[in-house]
C-alpha positions in Angstrom: -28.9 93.3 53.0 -28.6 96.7 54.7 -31.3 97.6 57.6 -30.7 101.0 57.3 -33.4 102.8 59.3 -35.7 105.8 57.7 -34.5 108.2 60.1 -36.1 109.1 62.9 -36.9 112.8 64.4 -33.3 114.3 64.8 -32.8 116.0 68.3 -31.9 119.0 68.8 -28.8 119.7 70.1 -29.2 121.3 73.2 -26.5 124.5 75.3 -24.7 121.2 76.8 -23.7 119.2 73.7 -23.5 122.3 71.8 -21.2 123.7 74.3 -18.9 120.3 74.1 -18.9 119.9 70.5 -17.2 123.4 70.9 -14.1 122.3 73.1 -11.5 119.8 72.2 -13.0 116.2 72.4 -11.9 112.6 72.3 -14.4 110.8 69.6 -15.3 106.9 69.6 -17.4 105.7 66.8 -19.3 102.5 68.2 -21.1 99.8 66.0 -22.6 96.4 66.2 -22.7 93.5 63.5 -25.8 91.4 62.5 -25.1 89.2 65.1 -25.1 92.0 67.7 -21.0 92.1 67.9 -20.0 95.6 69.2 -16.9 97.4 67.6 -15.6 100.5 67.8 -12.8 103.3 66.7 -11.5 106.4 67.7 -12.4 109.2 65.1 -9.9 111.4 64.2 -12.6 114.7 64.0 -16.0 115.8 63.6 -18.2 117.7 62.0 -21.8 119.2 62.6 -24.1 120.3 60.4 -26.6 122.5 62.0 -28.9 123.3 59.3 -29.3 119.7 57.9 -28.8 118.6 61.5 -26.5 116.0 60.2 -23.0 115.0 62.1 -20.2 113.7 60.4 -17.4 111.8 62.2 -14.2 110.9 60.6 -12.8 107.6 60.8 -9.3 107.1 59.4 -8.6 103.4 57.4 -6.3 101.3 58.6 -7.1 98.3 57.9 -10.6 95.9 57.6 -12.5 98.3 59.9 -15.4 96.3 61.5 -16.7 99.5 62.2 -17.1 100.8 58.7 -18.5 97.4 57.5 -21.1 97.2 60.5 -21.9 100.9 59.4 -22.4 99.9 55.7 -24.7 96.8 56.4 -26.8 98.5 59.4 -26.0 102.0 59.4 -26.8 102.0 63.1 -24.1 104.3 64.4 -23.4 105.5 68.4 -20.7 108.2 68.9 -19.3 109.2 72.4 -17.4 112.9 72.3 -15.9 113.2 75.8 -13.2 116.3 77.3 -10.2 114.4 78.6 -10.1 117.5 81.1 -13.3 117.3 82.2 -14.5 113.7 81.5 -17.6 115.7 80.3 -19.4 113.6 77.9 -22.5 112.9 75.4 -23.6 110.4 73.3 -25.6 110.4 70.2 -26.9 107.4 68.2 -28.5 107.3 64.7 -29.8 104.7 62.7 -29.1 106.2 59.1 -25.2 106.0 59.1 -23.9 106.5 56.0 -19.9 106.0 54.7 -18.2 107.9 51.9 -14.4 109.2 52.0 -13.9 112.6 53.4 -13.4 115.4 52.0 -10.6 117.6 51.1 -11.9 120.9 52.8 -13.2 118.2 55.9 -9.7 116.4 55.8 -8.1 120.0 56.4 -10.5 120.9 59.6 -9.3 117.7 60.9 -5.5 118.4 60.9 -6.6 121.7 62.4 -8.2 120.2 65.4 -5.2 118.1 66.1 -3.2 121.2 67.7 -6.1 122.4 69.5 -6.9 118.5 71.1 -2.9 118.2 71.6 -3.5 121.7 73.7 -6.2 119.5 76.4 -3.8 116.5 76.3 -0.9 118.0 77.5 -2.9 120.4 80.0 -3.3 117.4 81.6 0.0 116.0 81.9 0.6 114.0 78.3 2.1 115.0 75.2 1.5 116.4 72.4 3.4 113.2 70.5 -0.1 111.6 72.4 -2.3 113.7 70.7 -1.2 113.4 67.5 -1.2 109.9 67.3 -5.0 109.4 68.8 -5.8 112.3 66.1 -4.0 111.5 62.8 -5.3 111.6 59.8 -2.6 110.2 58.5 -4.2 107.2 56.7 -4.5 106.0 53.4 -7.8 107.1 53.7 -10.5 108.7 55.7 -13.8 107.9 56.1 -17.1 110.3 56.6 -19.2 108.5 58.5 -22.5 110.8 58.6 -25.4 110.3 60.4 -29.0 112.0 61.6 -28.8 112.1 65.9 -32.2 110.2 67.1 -30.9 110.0 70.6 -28.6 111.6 72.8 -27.4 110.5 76.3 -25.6 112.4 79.2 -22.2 110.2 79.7 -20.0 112.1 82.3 -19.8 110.3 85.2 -22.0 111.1 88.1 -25.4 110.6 89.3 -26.3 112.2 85.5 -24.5 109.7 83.2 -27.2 107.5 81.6 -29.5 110.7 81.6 -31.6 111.3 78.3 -30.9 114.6 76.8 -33.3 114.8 73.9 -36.7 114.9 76.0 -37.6 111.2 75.3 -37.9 108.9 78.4 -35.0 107.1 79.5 -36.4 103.6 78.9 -37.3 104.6 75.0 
């Protein structure tokens, strides 16, 4: 049994996320079982789609994912982009996750991040060997994990992490 959500209002991304969507991000895919068991992954890419206001992370198989099963049976989906850099950082959750192998067209936006992320990495002292191992899409296959944004949350550390950045109370 799936308890997929109807989805909710979607935010709307505001100049912040916008702004580090646009910049070369880390991306962990958080989920949670039935019985409440967190799990997560790092995604290899992203994708936003503004005018269906729909995001789309891509999650590369290698092996029994928890994640993608979790994502299957709930569809309850959290997704943390962060700027190694920066340690900027957002979060957005949705509860309408859906699963379906990427693309072609996605698959190639993805290998054409991985020189722009492996360009961050080693500004900061690490190589580019890092980079593209965190960011390979070198999997059997890839996953689309896509998903309407209900919520999103400030995450860089500082007195704003935690913040609600969607206009809804933090407590909601």
């Amino acid at each position: 049994m799936t308890e997929h959500a109807s989805p909710a209002r979607p935010v709307i991304l505001g100049d912040t996320i916008l702004a580090l969507m646009a910049r070369p991000v880390s991306v962990i895919v958080g989920s949670c079982s039935a019985d409440r068991q967190p799990h997560l992954i790092r995604a290899v890419g992203f994708g936003w789609d503004a005018a269906a206001g729909r995001m789309s992370v891509f999650v590369p198989e290698r092996g029994q994912e928890p994640v993608i099963e979790d994502l299957r049976r709930r569809g309850w989906v959290a997704v943390v982009l962060s700027e190694p850099s920066t340690h900027a950082s957002v979060q957005l959750k949705g509860r309408d996750a859906c699963v379906e192998p990427a693309s072609p067209d996605e698959l190639a936006r993805v290998a054409g991040g991985v020189e722009h992320f492996a360009d961050e990495l080693e500004g900061i002292g690490f190589s580019r060997d890092l980079a593209r191992a965190l960011k390979s899409a070198q999997a059997a296959r890839v996953w689309a994990v896509r998903f309407t944004p209900t919520q999103a949350w400030e995450q860089t550390p500082g007195p704003r992490a935690g913040t609600r950045l969607d206009g809804a109370p933090a407590c909601a």
